[in-house]
N, C-alpha and C positions, 0 to 999 in steps of 0.2 A: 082287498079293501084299499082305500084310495090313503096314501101318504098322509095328507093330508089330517084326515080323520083318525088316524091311529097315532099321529106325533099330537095331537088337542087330545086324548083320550090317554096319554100317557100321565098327563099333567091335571085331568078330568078325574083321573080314577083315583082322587083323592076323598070324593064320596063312596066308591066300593070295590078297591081293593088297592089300596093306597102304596103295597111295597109290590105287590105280586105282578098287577099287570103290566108296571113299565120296565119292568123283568122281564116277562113273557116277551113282550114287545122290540126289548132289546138283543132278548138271544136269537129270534125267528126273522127279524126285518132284514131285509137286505139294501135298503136306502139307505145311505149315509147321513141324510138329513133328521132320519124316523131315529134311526141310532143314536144318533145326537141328543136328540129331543127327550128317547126316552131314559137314554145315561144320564142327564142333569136332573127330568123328572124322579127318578129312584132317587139321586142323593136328593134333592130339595123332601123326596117322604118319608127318609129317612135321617135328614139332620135332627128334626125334634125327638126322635126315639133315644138318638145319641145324647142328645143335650138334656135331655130326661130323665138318663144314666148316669151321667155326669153330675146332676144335679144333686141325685140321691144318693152319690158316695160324699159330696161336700157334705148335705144335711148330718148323716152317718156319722162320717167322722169329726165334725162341731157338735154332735152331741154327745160323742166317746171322749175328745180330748180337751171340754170341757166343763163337763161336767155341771149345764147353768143352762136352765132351762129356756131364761128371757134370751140366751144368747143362738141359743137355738132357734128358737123361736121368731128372734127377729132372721136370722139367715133364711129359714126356711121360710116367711114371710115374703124377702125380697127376693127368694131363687125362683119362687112359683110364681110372684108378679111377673118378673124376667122370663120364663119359661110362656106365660102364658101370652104377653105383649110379640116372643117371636114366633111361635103357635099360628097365633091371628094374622099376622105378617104374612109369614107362610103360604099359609090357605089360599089369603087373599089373592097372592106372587102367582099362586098355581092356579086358581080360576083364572088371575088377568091375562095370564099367559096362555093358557088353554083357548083360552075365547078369543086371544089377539092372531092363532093360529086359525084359527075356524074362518075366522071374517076374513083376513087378508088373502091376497090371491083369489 
C-alpha cells in the first residue's frame, strides 16, 4: 500500500479505529515517514483519553475534599467544557492533517 495512503489513514482512522490502527501501522511500516506520521497520529488519539482521565480524578477528588456540591459542580462544568473545546480541536487537527497528506504530492 502506497506511503502515502497509509500516513492520511493513520490520522483518518479517527472514525474507526482511532488508537489501533496507527499502532498497527506504526509497528509494520518500514518508512520513516509512515512511522512518523503514525507515532504523532496514536498520541494526537490518545491525548483526549488521557486528558479525560485526568479530568475525572480532578472532578473525584473536589468532590471528596470538598465536600459542596455547587463546588463540584462548577469544576466539573468547566473541566468537560475544557475537555470537549480540546476533543473538537483534535478531531478537527486529525482530519486537516489526514486530507493535507492525501492532497499534497
Amino acid at each position: 500500500m502506497d506511503k502515502k495512503i497509509l500516513s492520511s489513514l493513520s490520522y483518518l482512522s479517527i472514525f474507526f479505529a482511532p488508537i489501533i490502527f496507527p499502532i498497527i501501522v506504526w509497528i509494520l511500516s518500514n518508512d520513516d515517514s509512515t512511522i512518523q506520521n503514525a507515532r504523532k497520529a496514536t498520541f494526537l488519539h490518545i491525548a483526549p483519553v488521557i486528558l479525560t482521565i485526568i479530568a475525572l480524578f480532578i472532578i473525584g477528588t473536589t468532590g471528596l475534599l470538598t465536600n459542596s456540591g455547587a463546588a463540584t459542580g462548577f469544576v466539573t462544568i468547566g473541566l468537560v467544557s475544557v475537555l470537549l473545546l480540546v476533543d473538537f480541536v483534535l478531531f478537527i487537527y486529525n482530519l486537516v492533517i489526514g486530507i493535507k497528506i492525501l492532497v499534497n504530492d
